[in-house]
N, C-alpha and C positions, 0 to 999 in steps of 0.2 A: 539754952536750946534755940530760943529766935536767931541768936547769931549765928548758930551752925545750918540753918534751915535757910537763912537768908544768903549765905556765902557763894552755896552755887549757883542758887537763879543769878546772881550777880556775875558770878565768872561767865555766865553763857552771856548774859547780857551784853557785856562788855566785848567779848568776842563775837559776839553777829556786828557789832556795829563795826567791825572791820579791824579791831586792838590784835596784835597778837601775842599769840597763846600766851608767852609769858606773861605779857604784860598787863593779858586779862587777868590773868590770876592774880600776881599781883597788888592792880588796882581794887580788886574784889578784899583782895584783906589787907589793905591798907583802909578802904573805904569803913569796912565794918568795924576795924580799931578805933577808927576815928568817931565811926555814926555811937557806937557802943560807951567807948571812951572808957573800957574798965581792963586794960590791959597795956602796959607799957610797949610803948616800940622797941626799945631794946631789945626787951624779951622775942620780938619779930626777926629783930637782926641776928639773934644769940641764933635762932632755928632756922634763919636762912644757912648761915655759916656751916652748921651743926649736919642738917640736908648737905651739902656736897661734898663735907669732910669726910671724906671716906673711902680707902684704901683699893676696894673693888671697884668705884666708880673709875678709877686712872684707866680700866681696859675697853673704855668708851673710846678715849683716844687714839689708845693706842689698835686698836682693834681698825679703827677708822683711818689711821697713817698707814697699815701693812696693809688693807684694803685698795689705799687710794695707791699705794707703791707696786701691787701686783697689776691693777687694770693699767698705770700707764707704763710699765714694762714690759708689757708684751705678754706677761702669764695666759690671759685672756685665749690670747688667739690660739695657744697649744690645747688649753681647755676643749674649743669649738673642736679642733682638728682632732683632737683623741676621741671627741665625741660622735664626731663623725665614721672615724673607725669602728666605734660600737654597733651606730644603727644605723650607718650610712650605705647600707645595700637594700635598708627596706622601702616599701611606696612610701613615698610623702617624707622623705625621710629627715628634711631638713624641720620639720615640724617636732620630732622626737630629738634630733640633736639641738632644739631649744632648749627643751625638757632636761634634758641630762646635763648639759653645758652649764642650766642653772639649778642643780643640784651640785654640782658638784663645787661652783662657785660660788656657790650659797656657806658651803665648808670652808671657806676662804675670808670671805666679805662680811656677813653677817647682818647685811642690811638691803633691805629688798628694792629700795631706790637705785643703789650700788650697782647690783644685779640687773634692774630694767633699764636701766642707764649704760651699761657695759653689753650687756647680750642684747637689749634690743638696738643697738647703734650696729653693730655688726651684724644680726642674724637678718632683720626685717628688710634693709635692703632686699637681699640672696632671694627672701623668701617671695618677693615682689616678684623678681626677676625668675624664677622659676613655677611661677603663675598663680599664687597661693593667692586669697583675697587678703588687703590690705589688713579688713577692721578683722579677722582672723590671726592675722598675721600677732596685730598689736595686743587683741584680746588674751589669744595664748602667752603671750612674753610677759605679757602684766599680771594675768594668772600663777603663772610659774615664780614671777616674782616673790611671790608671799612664801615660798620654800625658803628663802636665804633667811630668814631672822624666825625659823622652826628648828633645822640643821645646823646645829653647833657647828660652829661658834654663832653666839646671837646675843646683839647689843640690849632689845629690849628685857630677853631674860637674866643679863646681867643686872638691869635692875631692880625687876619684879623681885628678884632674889636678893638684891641687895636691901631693898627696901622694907620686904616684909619677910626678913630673916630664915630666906628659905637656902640650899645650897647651889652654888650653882651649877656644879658640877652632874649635882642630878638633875636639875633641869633640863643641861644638856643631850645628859643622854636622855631623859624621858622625850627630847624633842626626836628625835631619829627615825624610829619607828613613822609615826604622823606625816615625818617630812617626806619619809619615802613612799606613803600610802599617797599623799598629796600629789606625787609627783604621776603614781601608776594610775591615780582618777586623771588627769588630764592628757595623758596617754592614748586611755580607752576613749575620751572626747574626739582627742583629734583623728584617729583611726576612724571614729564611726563618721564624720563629718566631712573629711578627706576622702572618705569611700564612696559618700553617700554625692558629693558636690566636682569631685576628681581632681582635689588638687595634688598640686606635687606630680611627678613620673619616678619614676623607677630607675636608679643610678643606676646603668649600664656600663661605667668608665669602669674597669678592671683596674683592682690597685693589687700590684702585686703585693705578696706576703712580708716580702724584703722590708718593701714601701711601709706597709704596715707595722711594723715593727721599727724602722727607721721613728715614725711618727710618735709610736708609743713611750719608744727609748726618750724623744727629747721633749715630751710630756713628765716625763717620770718627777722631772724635778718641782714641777706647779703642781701635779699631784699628790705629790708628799709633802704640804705645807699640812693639808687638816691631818692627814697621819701624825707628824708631828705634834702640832698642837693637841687632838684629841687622844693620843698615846700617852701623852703627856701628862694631860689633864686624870683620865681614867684611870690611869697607875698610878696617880698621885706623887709622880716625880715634882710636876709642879704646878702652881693655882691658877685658876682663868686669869688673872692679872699678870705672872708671870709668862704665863701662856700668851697672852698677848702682844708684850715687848719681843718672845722669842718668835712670833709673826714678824715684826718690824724688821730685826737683824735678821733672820731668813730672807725676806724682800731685799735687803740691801747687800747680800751675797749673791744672789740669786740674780741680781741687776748687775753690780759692778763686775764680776769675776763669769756668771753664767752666759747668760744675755747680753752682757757690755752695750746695756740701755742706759745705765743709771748716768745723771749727769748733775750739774747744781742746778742746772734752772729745772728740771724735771723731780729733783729732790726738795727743793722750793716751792712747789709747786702741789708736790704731795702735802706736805710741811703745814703748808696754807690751808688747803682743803681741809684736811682735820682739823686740823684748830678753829676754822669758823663752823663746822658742822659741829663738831662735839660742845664748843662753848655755846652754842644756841638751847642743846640737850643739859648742856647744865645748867644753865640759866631757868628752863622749865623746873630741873630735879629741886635748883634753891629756894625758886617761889612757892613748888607745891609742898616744901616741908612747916612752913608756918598754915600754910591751907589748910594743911591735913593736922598740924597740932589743933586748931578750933576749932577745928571740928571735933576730933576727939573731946576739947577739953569738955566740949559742948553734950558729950554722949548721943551725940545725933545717930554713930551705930547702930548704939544698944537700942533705940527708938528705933530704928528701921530693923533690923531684927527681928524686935517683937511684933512691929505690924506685918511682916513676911510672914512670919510662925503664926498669926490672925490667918491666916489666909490659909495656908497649907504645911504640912511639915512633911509631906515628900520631897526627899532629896531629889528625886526627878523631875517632878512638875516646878522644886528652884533652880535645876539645871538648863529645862527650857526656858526658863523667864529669864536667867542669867544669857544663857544665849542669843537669846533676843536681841536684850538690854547690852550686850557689849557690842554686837555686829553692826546695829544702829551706831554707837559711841565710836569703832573703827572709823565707820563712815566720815564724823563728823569731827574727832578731832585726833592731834596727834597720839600715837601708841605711847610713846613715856608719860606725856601727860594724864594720860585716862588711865595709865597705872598705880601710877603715883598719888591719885584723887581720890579714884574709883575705888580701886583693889582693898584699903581698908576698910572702905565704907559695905563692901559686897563679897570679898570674901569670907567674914567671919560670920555669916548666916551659913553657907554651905559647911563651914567646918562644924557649926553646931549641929549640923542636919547630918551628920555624919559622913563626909564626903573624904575625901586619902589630901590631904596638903600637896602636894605635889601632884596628883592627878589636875585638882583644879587650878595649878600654875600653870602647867601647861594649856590647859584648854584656854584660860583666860589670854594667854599671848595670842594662839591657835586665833580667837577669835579677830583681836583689834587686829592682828595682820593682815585678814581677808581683807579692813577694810581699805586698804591701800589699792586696791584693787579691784572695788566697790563703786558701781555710781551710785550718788552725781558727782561726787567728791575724791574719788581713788588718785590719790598720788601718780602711781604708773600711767592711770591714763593720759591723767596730762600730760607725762612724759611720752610719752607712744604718739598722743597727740601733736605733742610738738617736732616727734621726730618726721612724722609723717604727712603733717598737716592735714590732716583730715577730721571733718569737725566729729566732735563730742559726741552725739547723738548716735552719729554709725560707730564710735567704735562699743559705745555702751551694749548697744546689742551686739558686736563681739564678742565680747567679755561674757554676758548672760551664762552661757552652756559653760563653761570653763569655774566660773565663780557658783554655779551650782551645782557641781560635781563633787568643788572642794568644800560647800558648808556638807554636803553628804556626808564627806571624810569627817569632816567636824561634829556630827553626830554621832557616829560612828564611836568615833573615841571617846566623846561625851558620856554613850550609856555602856561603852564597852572598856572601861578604864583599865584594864591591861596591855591595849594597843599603848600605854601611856607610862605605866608602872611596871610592867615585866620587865622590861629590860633595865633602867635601873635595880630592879631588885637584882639582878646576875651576875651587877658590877658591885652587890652588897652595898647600894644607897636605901 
């Protein structure tokens, strides 16, 4: 038991003094083998290996090469411009063709770095330039952000799913619904806020119908990649993993023969990208599988558990304390890791409390996503920050109205777990 109680204050320790994430964990149970000295190394190595052996993990990669082959092919910009067709005759309109542009790229990418790295490089310019305020601008992109890894295809429910034996399939579709409430709260934000402040005007350029349809027609093809895939997946033609690869070879027809973007140094270049993003994510998945064996072996759970059930046995009042406790942990460390760690340690309380398995998959990704998006620490922001230079402080109040709209949505489904489970149930998961 000491050794399971000692593990994590050790991995946090190690990570504030600046270690990363892998390497804190890691050090944290190499230290404890060591300090303990009642369990062979080997046996570390055997569940390093044992963690990333695994058939589902390959659509990390591969999910991340058809991502990184669509944003530098050009997909992107057909996304914005069909999105602009949609809502590009209302006020403020380039603020909702954020919104949509990453919803629907969310269906594509799976990863919300992806996403605010791709739309906000493109949209926040425009949106400068047609009067919007900056830390508005960045707030809503990094917002919207948190939609691409809810909206299947999504990297982290590939391994919530993979790790604590849930399907992924339903996760996916349980992500859908959520992703598109997510997107209709920061809608209603920007509508009241753009009304209330007057940004944006009112597109007066008449696009003929022709025009519009021209635009749609040569969107069709970047739109039907998640039709694909999620057609795919749903019918059970075939599995997120293969679902994934058939991403990759969609991108690379799509480029070479559609778009006639695709090149070697641009295919190289994709190539590269994955493979250092994805081998960083496995490198977490390897170190937290020995983390999470000592602890288990430790029954440190079933100890937390029963101090939980001390306290309350409303599934509700563990669902706010679970909520809490994950939004804080977004904030602070990466999503795969705080799954990987966490998830054993915190989901089998709510299942004993009676909670649906797959409602609380959902929620628990639902959560660490926001915190990408979170100050002090939100991924996006930095990235918004860096695109726009603008220090930290103005975009965080940005962000505020946008990221409290969508933990609204996140309670919402929290005490309303059908927004989460109906529609799975339709596709009979």
């Amino acid at each position: 038991m000491s050794l399971g109680i000692a593990l994590v204050p050790l991995m946090f320790f190690f990570m504030f003094l600046g270690v990363n994430v892998a390497f804190g964990i890691g050090m944290a149970v190499v230290s404890g083998v060591v300090f303990w000295n009642e369990i062979p190394m080997m046996i570390i190595f055997q569940q390093y290996y044992q963690g990333i052996d695994s058939y589902a993990y390959l659509a990390i990669a591969l999910f991340m090469f058809g991502g990184a082959l669509m944003m530098e092919l050009g997909l992107v910009n057909d996304i914005v411009a069909f999105a602009r067709v949609l809502v590009g005759h209302l006020r403020a309109s380039l603020a909702y063709v954020n919104i949509v542009a990453n919803v629907f790229f969310a269906a594509i990418s799976g990863s919300a770095v992806a996403d605010m790295t791709a739309i906000g490089k493109m949209l926040i310019p425009k949106m400068d330039e047609e009067g919007y305020d900056t830390d508005f601008s960045v707030g809503l992109t990094a917002a919207a952000s948190v939609i691409g890894p809810i909206i299947p295809p999504s990297i982290p429910m590939v391994i919530y799913a993979s790790s604590m034996g849930m399907s992924v399939g339903a996760m996916f579709v349980g992500g859908v619904l959520p992703g598109i409430m997510l997107g209709v709260s920061l809608a209603i934000v920007s509508y009241v806020i753009c009304k209330k402040k007057g940004y944006g005007i009112v597109n007066t350029e008449k696009v003929s119908l022709g025009e519009k349809g021209k635009i749609v027609i040569k969107a069709l093809p970047a739109l039907m990649s998640p039709v694909i895939v999620l057609g795919g997946i749903f019918s059970g033609l075939f599995t997120p993993t293969e679902s994934a690869a058939i991403v990759c070879l969609y991108a690379l027809l799509l480029g070479g023969i559609y778009y006639k973007t695709l090149t070697v140094n641009n295919f190289l270049k994709c190539t590269l990208e994955a493979m250092v993003s994805s081998a960083a994510i496995y490198l977490i998945i390897g170190v937290s599988k020995p983390f999470s064996w000592l602890v288990a072996m430790t029954h440190l759970a079933d100890t937390i558990t029963m101090a939980v059930e001390s306290i309350t046995t409303s599934p509700y009042v563990y669902l706010l304390i679970l909520n809490i406790i994950l939004l804080i942990l977004g904030c602070l460390m990466e999503a795969s890791c705080c799954i990987l760690i966490f998830a054993p340690l915190l989901v089998p309380i709510a299942l004993d409390l009676g909670c649906n398995p797959l409602h609380i998959a959902v929620i628990f990704v639902l959560n660490l996503m926001m915190g990408v998006a979170t100050p002090p620490f939100g991924l996006s922001l930095f990235i918004g920050a860096n695109i726009t230079k603008r220090p930290m402080l103005a975009i965080f109040k940005g962000v505020i109205p946008f990221i409290t709209a969508e933990i609204i949505v996140l309670f919402i489904c929290t005490y309303v777990p059908l927004f989460v489970t109906g529609l799975p149930a339709l596709f009979g998961y």
